[in-house]
C-alpha positions as CSV (number, residue, x, y, z in Angstrom):
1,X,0.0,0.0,0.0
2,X,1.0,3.6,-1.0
3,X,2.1,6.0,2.0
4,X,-0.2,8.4,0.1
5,X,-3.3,5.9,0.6
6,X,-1.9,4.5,4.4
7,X,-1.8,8.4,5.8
8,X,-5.8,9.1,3.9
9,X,-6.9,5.4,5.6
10,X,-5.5,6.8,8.6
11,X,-7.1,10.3,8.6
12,X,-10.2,9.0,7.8
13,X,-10.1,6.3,10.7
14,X,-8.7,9.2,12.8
15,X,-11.8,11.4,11.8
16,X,-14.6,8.5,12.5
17,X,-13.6,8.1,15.8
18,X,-14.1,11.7,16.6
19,X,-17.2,12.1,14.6
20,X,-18.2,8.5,17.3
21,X,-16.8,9.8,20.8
22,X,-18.3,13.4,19.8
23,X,-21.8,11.5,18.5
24,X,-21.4,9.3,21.8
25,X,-20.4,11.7,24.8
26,X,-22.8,14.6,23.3
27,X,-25.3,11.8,23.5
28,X,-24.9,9.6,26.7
29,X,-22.7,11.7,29.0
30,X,-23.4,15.6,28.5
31,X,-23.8,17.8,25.5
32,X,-21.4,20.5,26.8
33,X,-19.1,17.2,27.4
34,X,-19.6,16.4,23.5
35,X,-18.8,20.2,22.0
36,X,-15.6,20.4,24.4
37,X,-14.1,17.4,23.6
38,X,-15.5,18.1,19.8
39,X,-13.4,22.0,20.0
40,X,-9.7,19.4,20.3
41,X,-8.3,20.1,17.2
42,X,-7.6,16.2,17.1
43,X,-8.9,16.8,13.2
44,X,-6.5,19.6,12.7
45,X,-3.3,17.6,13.7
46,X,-3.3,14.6,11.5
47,X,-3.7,17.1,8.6
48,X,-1.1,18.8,9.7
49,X,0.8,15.8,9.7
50,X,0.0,14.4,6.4
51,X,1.0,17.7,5.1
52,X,4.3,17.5,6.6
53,X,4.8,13.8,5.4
54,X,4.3,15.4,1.9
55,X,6.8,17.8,1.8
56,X,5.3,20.7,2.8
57,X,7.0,23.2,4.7
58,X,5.6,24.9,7.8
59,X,4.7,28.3,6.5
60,X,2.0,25.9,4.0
61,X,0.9,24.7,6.8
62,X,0.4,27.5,9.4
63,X,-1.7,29.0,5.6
64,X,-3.9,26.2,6.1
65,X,-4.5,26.5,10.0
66,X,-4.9,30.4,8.9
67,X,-7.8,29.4,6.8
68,X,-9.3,27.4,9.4
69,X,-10.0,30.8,10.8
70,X,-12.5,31.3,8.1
71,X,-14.0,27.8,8.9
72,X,-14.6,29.2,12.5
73,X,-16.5,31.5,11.2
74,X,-18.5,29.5,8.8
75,X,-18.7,27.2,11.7
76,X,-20.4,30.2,14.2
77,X,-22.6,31.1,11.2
78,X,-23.6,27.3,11.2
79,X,-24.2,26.9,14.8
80,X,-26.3,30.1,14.8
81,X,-28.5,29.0,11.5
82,X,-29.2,25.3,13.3
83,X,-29.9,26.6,16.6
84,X,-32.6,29.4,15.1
85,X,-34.1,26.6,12.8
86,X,-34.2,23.8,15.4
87,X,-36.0,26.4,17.9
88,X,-38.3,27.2,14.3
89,X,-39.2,23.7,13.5
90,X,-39.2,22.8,17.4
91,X,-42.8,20.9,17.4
92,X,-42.2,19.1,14.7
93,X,-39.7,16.7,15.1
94,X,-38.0,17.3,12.0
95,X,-34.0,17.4,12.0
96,X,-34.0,17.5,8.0
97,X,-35.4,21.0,7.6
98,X,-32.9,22.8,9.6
99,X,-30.0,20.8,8.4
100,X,-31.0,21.6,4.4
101,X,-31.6,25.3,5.4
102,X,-28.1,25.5,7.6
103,X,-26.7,23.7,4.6
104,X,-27.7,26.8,2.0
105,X,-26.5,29.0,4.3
106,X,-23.2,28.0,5.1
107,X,-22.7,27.3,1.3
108,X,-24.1,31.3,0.8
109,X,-21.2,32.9,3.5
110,X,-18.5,30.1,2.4
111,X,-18.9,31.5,-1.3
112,X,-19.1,35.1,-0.3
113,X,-16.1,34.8,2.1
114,X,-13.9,32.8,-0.6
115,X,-14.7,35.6,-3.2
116,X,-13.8,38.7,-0.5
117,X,-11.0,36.7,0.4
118,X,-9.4,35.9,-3.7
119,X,-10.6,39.5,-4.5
120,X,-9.0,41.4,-1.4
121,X,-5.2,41.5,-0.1
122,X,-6.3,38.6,2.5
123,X,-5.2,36.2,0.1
124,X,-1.8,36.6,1.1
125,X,-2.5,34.8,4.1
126,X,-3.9,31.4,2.5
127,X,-1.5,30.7,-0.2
């Protein structure tokens, strides 16, 4: 087996177990437990790593983590959007509204913040 393919079967293996113990402890033990443990950048370190393993240097990688600024963001938009639509479709019972509506608006903000971002002198930042 490639490194290439043993370091992405890794990540994603990596990844599952978060999305699990997040899905688990939010679930069982205590949502606050769930977004704390969920905020560890556990995600952040094996990409850091397969970077590295590739040959790129650490200013590629600190333009990375610097763009993962903009995915807190989109993140915060996120949250906000479920938590309005899961209070608007409350009596319901339906998880599948709020998610396809979050979904539009976090693809509305990404697009807007990648074209400020390519069009403005922030660009120097990501690559």
């Amino acid at each position: 087996m490639s490194n290439l393919l043993y370091y992405l079967i890794q990540n994603f293996f990596v990844g599952g177990l978060v999305i699990a113990s997040v899905s688990y402890i939010s679930t069982f033990l205590s949502p606050l437990l769930g977004a704390i443990w969920w905020s560890f950048p556990i995600t952040l370190i094996p990409s850091m790593y397969f970077m590295h393993v590739n040959s790129k240097n650490n200013k590629h990688i600190a333009k990375f983590i610097m763009g993962t600024f903009i995915g807190y963001i989109l993140l915060l938009i996120s949250s906000i959007s479920f938590i309005y639509y899961l209070h608007k479709y409350n009596n319901s019972n339906n998880i599948l509204y709020p998610i396809v509506f979050t979904f539009f608006i976090w693809l509305f903000f990404s697009l807007i913040l990648y074209c400020i971002i390519k069009k403005s002198d922030y660009i120097n930042f990501f690559e």
